[in-house]
C-alpha positions in Angstrom: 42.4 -37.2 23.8 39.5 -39.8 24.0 38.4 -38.1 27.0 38.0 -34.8 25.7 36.0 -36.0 23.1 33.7 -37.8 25.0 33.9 -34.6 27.2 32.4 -32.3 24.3 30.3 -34.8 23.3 28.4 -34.9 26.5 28.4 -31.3 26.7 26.8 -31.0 23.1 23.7 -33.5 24.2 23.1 -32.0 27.3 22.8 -28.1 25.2 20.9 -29.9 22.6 18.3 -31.0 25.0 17.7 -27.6 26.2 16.4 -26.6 22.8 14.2 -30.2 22.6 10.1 -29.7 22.4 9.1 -30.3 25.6 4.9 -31.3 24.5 4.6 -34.4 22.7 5.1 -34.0 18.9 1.6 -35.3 18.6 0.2 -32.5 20.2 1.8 -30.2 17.7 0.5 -31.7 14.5 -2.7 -32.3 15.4 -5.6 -29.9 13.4 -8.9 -29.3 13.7 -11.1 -30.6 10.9 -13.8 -27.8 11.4 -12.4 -25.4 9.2 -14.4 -22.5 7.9 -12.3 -20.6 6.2 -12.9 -20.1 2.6 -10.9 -18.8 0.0 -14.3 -18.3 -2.2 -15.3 -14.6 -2.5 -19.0 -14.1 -1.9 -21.0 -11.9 -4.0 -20.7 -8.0 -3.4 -22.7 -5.5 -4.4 -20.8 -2.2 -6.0 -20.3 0.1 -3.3 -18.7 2.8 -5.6 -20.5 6.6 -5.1 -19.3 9.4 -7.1 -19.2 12.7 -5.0 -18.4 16.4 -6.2 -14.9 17.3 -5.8 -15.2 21.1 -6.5 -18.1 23.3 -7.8 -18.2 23.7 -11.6 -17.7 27.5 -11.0 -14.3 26.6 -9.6 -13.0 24.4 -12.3 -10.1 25.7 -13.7 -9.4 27.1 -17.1 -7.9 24.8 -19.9 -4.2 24.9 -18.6 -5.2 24.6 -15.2 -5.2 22.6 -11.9 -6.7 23.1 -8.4 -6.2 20.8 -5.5 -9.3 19.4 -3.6 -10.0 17.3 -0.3 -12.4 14.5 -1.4 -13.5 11.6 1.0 -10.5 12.0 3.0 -8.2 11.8 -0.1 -6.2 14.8 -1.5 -6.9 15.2 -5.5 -6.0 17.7 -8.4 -8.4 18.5 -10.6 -6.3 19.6 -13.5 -8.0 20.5 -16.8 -6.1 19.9 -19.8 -5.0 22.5 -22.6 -8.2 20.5 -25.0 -10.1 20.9 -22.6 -10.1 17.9 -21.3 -10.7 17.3 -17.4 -8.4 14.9 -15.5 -8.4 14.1 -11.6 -5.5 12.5 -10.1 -3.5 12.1 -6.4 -2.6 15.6 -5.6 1.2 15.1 -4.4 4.4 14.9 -7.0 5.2 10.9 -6.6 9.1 11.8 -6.4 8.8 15.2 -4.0 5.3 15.0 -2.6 4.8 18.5 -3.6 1.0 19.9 -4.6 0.3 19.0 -8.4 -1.8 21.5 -8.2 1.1 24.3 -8.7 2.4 22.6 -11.7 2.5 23.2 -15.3 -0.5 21.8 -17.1 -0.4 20.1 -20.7 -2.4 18.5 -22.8 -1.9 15.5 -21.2 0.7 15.9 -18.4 1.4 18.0 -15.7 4.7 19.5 -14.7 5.4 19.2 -10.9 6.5 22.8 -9.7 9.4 22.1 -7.9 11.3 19.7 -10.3 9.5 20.3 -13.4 8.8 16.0 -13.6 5.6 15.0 -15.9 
């Protein structure tokens, strides 16, 4: 019984040793002290530009949406039953249908397909 102990013992150290850092732990910690990394945001000027989604002639009637392609980004352009005009991502967040088909409100809009404000 003592012998298979010492046995598995053995046999544990020597699959231990496989898993053993082989460079020298001081190697490993060491860090360089020339850091230049910053968490401190620099000064930025605004880089905002506003750019015409649709003509006015195209806007739609109080009620209405229309869908648009601006700067790479798919809008709707949806004007509300005051009058009011409202631009906002152009899919449906649970269906990713066009918003542009829904029902508009006063101040929601009614995706086509599941009828979702």
């Amino acid at each position: 019984m003592k012998f298979a102990s010492v046995l598995v013992a053995l046999a544990c150290a020597m699959s231990v040793s496989a898993f053993a850092p082989t460079a020298p732990l001081r190697a490993l910690t060491t860090r360089s002290v020339d850091s230049k990394v910053t968490m401190m945001a620099g000064k930025s000027s605004s880089k905002l530009k506003y750019v015409n989604a649709i003509p006015l002639s195209d806007l739609p009637k109080p009620g209405g949406a229309v869908g648009a392609v601006v700067g790479g980004l798919d809008v709707c352009i949806a004007v509300g039953t005051d009058g009011l005009i409202y631009a906002l991502g152009g899919k449906a967040p649970p269906t990713g249908t066009p918003l542009k088909d829904g029902k508009v409100g006063k101040k929601t809009i009614k995706d086509a397909q599941y009828g979702t404000e």
